[in-house]
KOLZA-669880 format. One line per 10 residues: their letters; for each residue x, y, z negated of N, C-alpha, C, CB. Coordinates in steps of 0.2 Angstrom, whole numbers, plus 5000, padded with zeros to 4 digits. Glycine has a CB too. Layout:
BEGIN
A = X:Y:Z:X:Y:Z:X:Y:Z:X:Y:Z ~ ...
//
This chain:
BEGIN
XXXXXXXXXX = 3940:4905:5324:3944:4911:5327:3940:4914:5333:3951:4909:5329 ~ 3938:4908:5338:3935:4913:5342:3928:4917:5340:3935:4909:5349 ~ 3924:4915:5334:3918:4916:5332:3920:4927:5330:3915:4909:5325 ~ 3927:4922:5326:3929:4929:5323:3930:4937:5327:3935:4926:5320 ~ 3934:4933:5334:3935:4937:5339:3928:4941:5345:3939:4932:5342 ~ 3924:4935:5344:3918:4940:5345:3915:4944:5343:3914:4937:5347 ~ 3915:4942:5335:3911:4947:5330:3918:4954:5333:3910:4944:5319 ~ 3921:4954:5332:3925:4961:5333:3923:4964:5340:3933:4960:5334 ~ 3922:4961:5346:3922:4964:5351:3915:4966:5349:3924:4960:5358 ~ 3910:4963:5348:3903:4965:5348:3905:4974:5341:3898:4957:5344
XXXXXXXXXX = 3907:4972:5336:3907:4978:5332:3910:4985:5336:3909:4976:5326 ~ 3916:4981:5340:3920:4987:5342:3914:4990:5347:3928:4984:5346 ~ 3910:4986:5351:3907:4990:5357:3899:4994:5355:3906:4984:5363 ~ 3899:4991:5348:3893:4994:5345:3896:5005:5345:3893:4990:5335 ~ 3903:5004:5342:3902:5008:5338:3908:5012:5343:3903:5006:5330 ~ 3912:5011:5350:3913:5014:5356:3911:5020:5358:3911:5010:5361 ~ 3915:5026:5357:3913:5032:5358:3913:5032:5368:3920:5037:5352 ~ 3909:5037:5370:3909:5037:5376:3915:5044:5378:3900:5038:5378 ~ 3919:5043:5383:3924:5048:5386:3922:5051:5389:3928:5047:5389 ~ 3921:5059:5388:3916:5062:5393:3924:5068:5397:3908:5068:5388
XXXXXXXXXX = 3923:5070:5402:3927:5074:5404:3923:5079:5406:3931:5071:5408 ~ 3923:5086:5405:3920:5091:5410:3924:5097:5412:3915:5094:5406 ~ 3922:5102:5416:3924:5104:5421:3928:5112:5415:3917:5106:5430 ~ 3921:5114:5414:3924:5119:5409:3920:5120:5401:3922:5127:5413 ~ 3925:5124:5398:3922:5125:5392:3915:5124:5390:3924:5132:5391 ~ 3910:5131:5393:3904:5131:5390:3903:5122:5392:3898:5137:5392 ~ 3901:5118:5396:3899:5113:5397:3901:5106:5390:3900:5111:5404 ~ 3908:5107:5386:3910:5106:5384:3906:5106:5375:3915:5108:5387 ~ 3906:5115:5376:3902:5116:5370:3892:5113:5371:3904:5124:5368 ~ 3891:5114:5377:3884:5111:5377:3884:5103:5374:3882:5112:5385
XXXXXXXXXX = 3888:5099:5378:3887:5093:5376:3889:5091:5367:3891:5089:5383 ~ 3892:5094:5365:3896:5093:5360:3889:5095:5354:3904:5098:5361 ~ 3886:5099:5355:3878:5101:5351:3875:5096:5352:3873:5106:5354 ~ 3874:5092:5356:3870:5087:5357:3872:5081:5353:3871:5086:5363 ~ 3878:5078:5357:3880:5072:5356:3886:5072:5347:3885:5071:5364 ~ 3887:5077:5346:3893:5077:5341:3900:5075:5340:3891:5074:5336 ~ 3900:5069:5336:3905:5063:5335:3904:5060:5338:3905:5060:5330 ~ 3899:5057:5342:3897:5049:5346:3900:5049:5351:3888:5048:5348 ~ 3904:5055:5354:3907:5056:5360:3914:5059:5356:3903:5059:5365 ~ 3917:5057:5364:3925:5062:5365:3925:5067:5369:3932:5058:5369
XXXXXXXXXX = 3925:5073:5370:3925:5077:5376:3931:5080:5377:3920:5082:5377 ~ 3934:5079:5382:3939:5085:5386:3937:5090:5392:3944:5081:5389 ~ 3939:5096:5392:3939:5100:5395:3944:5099:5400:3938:5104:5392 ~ 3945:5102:5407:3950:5100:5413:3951:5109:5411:3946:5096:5423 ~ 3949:5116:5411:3951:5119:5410:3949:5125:5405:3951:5120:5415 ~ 3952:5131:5405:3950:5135:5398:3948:5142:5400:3955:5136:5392 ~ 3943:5143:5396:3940:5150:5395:3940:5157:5398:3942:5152:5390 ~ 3949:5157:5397:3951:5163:5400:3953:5162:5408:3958:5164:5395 ~ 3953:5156:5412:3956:5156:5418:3951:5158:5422:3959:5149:5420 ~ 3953:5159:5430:3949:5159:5436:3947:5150:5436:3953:5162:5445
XXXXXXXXXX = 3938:5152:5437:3937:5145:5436:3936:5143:5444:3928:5144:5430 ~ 3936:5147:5449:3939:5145:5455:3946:5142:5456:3939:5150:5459 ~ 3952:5142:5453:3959:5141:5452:3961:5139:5451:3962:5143:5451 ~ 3958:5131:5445:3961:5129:5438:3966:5125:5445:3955:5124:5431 ~ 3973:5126:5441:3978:5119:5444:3977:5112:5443:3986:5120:5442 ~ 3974:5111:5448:3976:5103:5447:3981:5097:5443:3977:5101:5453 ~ 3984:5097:5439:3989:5095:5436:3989:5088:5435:3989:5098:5432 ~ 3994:5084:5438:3993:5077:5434:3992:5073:5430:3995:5076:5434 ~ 3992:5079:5422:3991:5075:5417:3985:5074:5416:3993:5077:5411 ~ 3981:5077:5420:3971:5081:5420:3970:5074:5424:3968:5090:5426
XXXXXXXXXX = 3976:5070:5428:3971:5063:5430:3968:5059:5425:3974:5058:5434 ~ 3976:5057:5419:3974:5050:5415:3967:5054:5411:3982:5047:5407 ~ 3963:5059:5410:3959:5059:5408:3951:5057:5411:3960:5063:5407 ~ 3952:5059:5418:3950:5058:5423:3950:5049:5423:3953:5062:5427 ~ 3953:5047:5422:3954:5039:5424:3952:5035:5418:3962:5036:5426 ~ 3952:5037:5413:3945:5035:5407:3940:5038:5405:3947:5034:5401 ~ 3938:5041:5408:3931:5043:5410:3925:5038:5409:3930:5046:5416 ~ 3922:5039:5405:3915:5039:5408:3910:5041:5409:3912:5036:5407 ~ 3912:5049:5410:3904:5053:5410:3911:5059:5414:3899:5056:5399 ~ 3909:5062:5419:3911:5066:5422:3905:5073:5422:3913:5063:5429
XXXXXXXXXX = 3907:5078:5419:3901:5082:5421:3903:5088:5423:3895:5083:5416 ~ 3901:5092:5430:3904:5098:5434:3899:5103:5436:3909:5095:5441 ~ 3899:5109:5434:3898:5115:5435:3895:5115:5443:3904:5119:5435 ~ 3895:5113:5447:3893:5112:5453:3893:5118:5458:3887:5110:5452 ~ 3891:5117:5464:3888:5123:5469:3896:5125:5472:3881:5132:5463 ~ 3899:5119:5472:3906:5120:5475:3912:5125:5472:3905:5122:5481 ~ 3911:5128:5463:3913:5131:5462:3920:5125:5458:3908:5137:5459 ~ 3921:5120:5459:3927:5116:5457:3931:5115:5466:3924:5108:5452 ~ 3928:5116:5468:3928:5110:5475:3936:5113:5478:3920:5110:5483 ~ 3940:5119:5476:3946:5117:5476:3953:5112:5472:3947:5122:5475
XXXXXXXXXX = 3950:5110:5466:3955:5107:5462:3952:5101:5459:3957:5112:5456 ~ 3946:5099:5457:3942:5094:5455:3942:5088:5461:3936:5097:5452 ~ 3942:5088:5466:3942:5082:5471:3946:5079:5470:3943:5083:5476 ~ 3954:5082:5471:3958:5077:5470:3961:5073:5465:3959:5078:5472 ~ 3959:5077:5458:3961:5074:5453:3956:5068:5454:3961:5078:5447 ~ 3949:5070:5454:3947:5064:5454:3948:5057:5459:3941:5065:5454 ~ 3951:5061:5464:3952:5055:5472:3957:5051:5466:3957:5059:5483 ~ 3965:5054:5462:3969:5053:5462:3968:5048:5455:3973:5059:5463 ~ 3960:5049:5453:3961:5045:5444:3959:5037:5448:3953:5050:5436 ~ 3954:5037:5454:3952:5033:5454:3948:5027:5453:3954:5033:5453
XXXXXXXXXX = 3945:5031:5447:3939:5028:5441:3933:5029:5447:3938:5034:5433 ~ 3930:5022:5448:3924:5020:5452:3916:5024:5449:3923:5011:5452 ~ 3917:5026:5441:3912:5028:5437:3910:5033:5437:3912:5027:5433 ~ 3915:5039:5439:3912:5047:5440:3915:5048:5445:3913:5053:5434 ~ 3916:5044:5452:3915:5045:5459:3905:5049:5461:3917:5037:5464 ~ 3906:5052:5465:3899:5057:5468:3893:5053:5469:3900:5061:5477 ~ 3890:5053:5463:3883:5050:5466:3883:5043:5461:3884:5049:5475 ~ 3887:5041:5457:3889:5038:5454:3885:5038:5446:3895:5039:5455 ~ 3885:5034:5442:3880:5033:5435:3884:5040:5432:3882:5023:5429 ~ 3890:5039:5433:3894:5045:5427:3897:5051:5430:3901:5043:5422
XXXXXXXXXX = 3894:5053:5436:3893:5058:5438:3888:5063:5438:3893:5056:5442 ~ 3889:5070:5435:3881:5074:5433:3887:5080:5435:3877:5073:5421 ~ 3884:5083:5441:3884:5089:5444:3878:5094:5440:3882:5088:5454 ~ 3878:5100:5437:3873:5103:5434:3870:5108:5439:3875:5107:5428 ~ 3875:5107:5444:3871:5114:5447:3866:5111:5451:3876:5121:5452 ~ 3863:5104:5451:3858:5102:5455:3851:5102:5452:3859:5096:5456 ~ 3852:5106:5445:3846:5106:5441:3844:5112:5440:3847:5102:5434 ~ 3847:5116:5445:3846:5125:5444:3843:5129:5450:3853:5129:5443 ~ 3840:5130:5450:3837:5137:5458:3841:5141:5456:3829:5142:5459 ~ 3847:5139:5461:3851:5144:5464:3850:5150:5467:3854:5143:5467
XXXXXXXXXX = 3856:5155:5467:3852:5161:5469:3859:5162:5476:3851:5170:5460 ~ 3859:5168:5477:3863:5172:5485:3866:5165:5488:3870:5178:5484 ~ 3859:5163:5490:3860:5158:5496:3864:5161:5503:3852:5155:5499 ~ 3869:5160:5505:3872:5163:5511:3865:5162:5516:3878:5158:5514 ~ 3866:5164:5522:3861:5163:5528:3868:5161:5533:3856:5172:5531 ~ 3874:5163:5531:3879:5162:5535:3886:5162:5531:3880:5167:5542 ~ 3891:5155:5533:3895:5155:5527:3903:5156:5533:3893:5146:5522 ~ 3901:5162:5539:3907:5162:5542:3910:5166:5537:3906:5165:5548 ~ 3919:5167:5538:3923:5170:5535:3924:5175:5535:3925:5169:5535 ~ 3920:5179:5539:3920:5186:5539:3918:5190:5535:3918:5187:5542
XXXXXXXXXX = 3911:5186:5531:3909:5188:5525:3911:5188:5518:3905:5185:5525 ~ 3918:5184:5519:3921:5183:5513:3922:5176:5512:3918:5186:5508 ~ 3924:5175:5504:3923:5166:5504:3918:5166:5499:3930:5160:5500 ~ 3912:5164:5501:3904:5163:5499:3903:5155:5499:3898:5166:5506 ~ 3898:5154:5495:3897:5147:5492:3890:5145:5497:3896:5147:5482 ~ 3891:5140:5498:3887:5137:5506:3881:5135:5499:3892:5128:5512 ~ 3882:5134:5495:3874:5131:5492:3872:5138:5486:3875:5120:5486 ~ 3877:5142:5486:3873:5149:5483:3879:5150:5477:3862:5146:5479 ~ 3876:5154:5472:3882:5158:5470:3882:5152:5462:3879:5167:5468 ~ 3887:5150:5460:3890:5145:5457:3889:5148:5448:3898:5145:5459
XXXXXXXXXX = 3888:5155:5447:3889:5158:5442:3882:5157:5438:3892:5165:5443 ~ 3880:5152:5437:3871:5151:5435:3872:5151:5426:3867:5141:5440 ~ 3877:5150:5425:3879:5150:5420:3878:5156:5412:3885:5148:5423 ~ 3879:5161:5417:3880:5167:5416:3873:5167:5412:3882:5173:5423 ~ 3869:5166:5413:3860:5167:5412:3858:5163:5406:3854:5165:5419 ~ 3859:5165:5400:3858:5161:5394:3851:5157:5395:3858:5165:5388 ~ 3845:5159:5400:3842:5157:5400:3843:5148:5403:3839:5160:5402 ~ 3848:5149:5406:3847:5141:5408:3852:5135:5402:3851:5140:5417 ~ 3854:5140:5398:3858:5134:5394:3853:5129:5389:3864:5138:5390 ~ 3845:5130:5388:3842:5123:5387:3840:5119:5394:3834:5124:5382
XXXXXXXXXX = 3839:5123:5399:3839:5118:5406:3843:5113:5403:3842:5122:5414 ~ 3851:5117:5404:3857:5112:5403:3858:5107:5401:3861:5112:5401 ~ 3856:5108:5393:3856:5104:5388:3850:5099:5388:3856:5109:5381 ~ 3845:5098:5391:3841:5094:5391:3844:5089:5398:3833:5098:5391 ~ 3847:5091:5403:3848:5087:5408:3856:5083:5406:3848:5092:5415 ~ 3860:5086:5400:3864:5083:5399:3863:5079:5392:3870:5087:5400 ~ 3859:5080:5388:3855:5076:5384:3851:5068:5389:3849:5082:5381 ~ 3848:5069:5393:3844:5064:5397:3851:5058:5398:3841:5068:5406 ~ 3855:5062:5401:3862:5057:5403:3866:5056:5398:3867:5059:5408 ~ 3866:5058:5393:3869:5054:5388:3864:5047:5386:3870:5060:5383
XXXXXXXXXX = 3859:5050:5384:3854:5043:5382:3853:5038:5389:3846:5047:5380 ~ 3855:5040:5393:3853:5036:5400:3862:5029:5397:3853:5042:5410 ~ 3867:5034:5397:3874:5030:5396:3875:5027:5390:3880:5034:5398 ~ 3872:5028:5385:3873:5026:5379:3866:5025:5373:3877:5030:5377 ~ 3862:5020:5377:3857:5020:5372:3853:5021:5368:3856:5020:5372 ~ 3860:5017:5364:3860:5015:5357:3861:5022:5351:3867:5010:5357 ~ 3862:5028:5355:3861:5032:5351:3859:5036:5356:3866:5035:5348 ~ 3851:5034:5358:3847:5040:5361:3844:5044:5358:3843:5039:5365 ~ 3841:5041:5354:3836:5045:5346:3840:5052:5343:3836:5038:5338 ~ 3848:5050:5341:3852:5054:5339:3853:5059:5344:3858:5050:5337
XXXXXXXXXX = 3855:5058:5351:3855:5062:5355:3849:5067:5356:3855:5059:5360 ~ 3841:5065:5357:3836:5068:5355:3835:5071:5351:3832:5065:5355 ~ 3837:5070:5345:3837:5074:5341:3839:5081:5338:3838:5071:5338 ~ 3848:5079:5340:3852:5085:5342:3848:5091:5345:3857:5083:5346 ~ 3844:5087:5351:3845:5091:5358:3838:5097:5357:3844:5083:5367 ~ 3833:5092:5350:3827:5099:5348:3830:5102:5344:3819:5096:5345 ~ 3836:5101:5341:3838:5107:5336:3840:5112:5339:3845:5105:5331 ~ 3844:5111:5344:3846:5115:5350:3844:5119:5353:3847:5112:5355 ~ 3838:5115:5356:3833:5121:5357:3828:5125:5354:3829:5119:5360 ~ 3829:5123:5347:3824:5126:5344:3829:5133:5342:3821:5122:5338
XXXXXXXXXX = 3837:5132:5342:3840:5137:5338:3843:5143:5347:3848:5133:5333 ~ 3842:5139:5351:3843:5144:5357:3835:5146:5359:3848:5141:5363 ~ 3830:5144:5359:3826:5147:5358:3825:5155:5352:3822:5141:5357 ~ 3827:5154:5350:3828:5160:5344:3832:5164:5346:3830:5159:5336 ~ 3839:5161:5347:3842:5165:5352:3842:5170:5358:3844:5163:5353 ~ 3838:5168:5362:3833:5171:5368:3830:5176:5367:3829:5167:5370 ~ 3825:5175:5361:3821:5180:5359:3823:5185:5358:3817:5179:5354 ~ 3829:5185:5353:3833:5191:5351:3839:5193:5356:3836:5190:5345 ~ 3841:5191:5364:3842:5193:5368:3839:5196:5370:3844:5191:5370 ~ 3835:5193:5374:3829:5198:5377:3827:5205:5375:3822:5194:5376
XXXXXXXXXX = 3826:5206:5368:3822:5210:5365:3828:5215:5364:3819:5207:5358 ~ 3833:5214:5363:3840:5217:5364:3840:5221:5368:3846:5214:5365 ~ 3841:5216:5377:3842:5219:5381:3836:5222:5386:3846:5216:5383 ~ 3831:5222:5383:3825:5226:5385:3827:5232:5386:3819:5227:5380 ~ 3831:5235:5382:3833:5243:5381:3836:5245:5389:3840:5244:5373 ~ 3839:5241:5391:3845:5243:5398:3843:5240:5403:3852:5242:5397 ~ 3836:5239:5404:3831:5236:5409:3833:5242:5415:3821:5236:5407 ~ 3836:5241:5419:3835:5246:5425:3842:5251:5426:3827:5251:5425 ~ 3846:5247:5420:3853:5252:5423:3857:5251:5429:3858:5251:5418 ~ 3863:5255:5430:3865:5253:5436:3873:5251:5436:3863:5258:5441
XXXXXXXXXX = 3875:5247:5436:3882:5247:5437:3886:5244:5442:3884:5244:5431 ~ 3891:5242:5442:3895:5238:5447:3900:5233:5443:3901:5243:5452 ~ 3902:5228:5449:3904:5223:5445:3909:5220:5448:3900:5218:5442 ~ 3916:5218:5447:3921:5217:5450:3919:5212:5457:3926:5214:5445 ~ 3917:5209:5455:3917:5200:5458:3908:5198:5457:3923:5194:5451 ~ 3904:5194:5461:3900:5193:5459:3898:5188:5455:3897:5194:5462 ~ 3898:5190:5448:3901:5182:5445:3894:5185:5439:3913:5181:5440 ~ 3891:5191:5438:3887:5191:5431:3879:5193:5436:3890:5199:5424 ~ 3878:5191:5442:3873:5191:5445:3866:5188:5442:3875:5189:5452 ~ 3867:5183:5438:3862:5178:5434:3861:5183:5429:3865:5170:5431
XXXXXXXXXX = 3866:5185:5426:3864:5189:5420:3862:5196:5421:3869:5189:5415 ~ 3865:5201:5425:3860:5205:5429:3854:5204:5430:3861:5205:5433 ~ 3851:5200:5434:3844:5200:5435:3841:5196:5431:3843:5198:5442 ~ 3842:5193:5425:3837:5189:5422:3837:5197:5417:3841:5180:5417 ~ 3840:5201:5416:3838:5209:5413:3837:5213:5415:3840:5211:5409 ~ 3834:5211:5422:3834:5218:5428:3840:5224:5426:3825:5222:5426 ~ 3846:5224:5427:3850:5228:5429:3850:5226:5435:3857:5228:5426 ~ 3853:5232:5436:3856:5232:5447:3863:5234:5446:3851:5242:5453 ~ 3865:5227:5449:3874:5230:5451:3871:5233:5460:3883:5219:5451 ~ 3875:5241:5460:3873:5241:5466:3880:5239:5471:3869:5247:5467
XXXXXXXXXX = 3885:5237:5469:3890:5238:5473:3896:5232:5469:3891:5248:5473 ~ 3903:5230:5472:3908:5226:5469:3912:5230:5471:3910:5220:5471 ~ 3919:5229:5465:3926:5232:5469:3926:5228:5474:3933:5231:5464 ~ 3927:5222:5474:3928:5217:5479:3924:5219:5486:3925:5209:5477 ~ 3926:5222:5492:3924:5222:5498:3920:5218:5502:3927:5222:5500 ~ 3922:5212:5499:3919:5206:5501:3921:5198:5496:3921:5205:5509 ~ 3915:5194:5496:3918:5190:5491:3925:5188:5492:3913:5185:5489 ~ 3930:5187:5486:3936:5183:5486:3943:5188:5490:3933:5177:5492 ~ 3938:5196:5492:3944:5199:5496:3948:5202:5490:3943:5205:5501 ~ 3952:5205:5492:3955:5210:5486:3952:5217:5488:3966:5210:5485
XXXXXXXXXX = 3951:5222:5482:3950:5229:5483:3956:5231:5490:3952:5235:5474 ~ 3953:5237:5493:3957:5239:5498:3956:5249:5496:3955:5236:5508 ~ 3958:5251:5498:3958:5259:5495:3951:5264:5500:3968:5264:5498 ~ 3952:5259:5507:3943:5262:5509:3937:5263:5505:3939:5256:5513 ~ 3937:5255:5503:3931:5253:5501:3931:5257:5493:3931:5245:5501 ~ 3936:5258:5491:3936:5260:5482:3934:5265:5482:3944:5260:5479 ~ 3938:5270:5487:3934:5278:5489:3927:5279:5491:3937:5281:5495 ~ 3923:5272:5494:3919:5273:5494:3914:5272:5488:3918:5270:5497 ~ 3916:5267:5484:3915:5265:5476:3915:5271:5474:3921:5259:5472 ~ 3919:5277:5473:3918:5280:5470:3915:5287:5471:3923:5280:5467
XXXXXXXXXX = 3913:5290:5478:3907:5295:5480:3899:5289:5477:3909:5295:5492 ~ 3899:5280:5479:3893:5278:5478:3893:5281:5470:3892:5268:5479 ~ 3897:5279:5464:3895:5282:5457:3894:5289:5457:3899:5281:5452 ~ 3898:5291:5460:3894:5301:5456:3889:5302:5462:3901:5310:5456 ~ 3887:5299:5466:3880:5300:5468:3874:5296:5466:3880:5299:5476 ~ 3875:5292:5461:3870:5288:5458:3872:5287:5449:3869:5281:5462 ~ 3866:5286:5447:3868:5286:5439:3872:5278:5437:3861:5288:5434 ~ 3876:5276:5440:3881:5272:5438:3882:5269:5431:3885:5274:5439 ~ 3884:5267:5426:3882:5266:5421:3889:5265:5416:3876:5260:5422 ~ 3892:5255:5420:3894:5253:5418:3899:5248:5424:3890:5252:5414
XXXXXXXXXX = 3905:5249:5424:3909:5246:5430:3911:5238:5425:3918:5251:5433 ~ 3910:5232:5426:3909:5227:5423:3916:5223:5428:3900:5223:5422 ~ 3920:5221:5421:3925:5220:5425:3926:5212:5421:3932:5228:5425 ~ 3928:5207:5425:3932:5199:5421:3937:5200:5420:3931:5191:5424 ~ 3939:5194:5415:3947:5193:5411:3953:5192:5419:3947:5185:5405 ~ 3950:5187:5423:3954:5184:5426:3956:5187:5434:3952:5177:5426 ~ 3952:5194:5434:3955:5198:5438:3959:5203:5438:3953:5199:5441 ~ 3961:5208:5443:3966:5212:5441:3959:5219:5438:3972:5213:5448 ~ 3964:5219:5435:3959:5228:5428:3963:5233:5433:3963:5231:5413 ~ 3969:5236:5438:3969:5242:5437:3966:5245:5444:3975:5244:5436
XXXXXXXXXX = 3960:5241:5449:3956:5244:5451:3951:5248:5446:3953:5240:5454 ~ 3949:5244:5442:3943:5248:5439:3945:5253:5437:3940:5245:5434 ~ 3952:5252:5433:3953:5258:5427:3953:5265:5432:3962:5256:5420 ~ 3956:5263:5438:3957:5269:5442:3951:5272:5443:3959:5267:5449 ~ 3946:5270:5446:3939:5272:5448:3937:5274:5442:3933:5268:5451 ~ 3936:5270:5435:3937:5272:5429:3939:5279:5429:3940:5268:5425 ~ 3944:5284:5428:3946:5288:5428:3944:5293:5432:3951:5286:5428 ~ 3945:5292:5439:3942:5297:5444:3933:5297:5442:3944:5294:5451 ~ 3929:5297:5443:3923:5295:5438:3918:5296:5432:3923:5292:5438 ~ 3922:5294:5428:3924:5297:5422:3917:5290:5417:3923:5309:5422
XXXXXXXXXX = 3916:5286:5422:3912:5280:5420:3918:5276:5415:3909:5275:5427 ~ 3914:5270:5412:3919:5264:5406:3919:5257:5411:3915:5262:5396 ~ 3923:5257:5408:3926:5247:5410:3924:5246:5405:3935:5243:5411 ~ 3917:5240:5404:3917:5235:5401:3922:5229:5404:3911:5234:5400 ~ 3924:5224:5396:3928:5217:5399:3923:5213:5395:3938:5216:5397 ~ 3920:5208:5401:3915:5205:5399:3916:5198:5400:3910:5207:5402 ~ 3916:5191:5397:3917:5184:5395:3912:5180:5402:3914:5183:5386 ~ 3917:5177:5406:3914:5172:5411:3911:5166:5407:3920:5169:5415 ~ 3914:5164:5400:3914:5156:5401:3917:5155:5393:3920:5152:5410 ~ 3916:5150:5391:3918:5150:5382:3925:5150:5381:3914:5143:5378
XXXXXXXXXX = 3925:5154:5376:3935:5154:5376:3938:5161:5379:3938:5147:5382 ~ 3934:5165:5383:3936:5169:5389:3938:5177:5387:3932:5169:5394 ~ 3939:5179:5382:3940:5182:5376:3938:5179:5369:3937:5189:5378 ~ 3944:5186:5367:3943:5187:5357:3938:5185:5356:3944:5194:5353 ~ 3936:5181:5352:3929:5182:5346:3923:5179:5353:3927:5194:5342 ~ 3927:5173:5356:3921:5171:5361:3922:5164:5362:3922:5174:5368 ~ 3924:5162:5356:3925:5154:5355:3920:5148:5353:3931:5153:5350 ~ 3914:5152:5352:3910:5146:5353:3903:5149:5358:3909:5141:5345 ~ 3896:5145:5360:3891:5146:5363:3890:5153:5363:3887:5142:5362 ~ 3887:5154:5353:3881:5159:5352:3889:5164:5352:3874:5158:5345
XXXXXXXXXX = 3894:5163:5351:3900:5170:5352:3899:5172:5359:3908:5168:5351 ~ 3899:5170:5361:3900:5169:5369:3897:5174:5373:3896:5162:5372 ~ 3889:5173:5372:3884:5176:5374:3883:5182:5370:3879:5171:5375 ~ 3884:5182:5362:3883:5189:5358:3887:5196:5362:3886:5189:5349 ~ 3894:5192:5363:3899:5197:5368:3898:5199:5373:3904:5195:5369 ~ 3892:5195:5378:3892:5196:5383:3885:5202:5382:3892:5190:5386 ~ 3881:5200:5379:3876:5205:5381:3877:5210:5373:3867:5200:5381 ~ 3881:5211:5371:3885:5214:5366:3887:5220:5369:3890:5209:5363 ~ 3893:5219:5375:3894:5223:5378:3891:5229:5382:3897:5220:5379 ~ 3885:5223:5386:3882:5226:5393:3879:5230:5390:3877:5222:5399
XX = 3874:5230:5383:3867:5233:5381:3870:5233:5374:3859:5229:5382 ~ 3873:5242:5373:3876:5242:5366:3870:5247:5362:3884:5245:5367
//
């Protein structure tokens, strides 16, 4: 019996899927290219939300507390709601700095580094802008740094991981090319953008946002600034007012009107509109929209 009882624990721990928990969607779909079946992944939030806001909820601990792979967006863009679920799960194994701990934004040159993170300036992100995401370019970065930690936590299918992880790249590599080549066309347009949330994807295709509804990060529009917003577009060739799901649309639509520019509605994060449910949807909609 007890011979029998070992052969079980041994097969059971052969064949032990790893619990991964992550912060948002796309990181969800990144690892899930990789890894497949050999893992469980849960998402703490979805698509459509402010990914500054998700509610901390209690049920979001028991995931948290069987974890063994924690991976988060970084550059403090969870650090309202993700702390304390994790203080509250417990789990010693995706605490900061920890084997199952994988922050992504440590693997990215970040861009609008504050020089000063007083409040005057708004609510700015002390280690730079959070939205790195936005830049399809970095999603083999990703995938290769969350490929590494998978094979680091589960060995036994590192090969299988490696393997995924060149398909991966070989099919977003193709993907790239035919972005790029896309958005060649609208090199140097000019638009505005609610929130600075598409600043990665902006400058990886030389657009210029020259201006936000937001006065300052995190404020709400006020009727000054809007008025100004809208003398800045009809004294420059404006283009496109780029507006996210999870703020409020009737600033724009206003300036929209007075102006006589379009609201695009453009996808933060997988899930975050219609027809945006998985990676390559994601990103067709996104640069679908900006460079029609």
């Amino acid at each position: 019996m007890k011979y029998i009882l070992l052969s079980l624990l041994l097969v059971s721990s052969l064949f032990a899927k790893l619990n991964i928990t992550v912060a948002y969607p796309y990181i969800k779909e990144i690892t899930h290219s990789i890894a497949h079946d050999r893992v469980t992944i849960t998402a703490l939030s979805r698509g459509n939300w402010d990914p500054h806001f998700v509610v901390p909820k209690p049920s979001l601990v028991a995931y948290l507390r069987d974890s063994d792979l924690l991976i988060l967006n970084g550059a403090s863009l969870e650090i309202g709601w993700l702390n304390p679920l994790v203080k509250s799960a417990n789990n010693p194994t995706i605490q900061k700095n920890a084997n199952g701990y994988l922050d992504l934004s440590h693997y990215i040159k970040l861009q609008d580094i504050p020089t000063s993170t007083d409040r005057s300036l708004g609510h700015v992100h002390a280690e730079g802008n959070p939205h790195f995401i936005l830049d399809p370019h970095n999603v083999i970065k990703l995938g290769k740094v969350i490929m590494l930690k998978l094979a680091l936590l589960d060995p036994k299918n590192q090969a299988y991981y490696q393997k995924n992880f060149a398909n991966f790249k070989a099919h977003w590599q193709a993907k790239l090319k035919s972005y790029d080549t896309k958005m060649n066309k609208c090199k140097g347009m000019m638009v505005i953008q609610y929130h600075e949330l598409f600043n990665y994807f902006l400058r990886r295709y030389e657009i210029n946002s020259i201006d936000n509804i937001e006065p300052l990060a995190g404020v709400s529009p006020n009727p000054k600034h809007t008025l100004k917003l809208i003398n800045t577009i009809k004294n420059n060739n404006v283009k496109l007012i780029l507006q996210d799901v999870y703020h409020e649309h009737k600033t724009a639509n206003f300036i929209s009107k007075k102006t006589g520019i379009k609201v695009v509605d453009l996808p933060h994060d997988v899930g975050a509109m219609r027809g945006t449910n998985s990676l390559d949807k994601f990103y067709d909609k996104l640069t679908g929209q900006v460079c029609r």
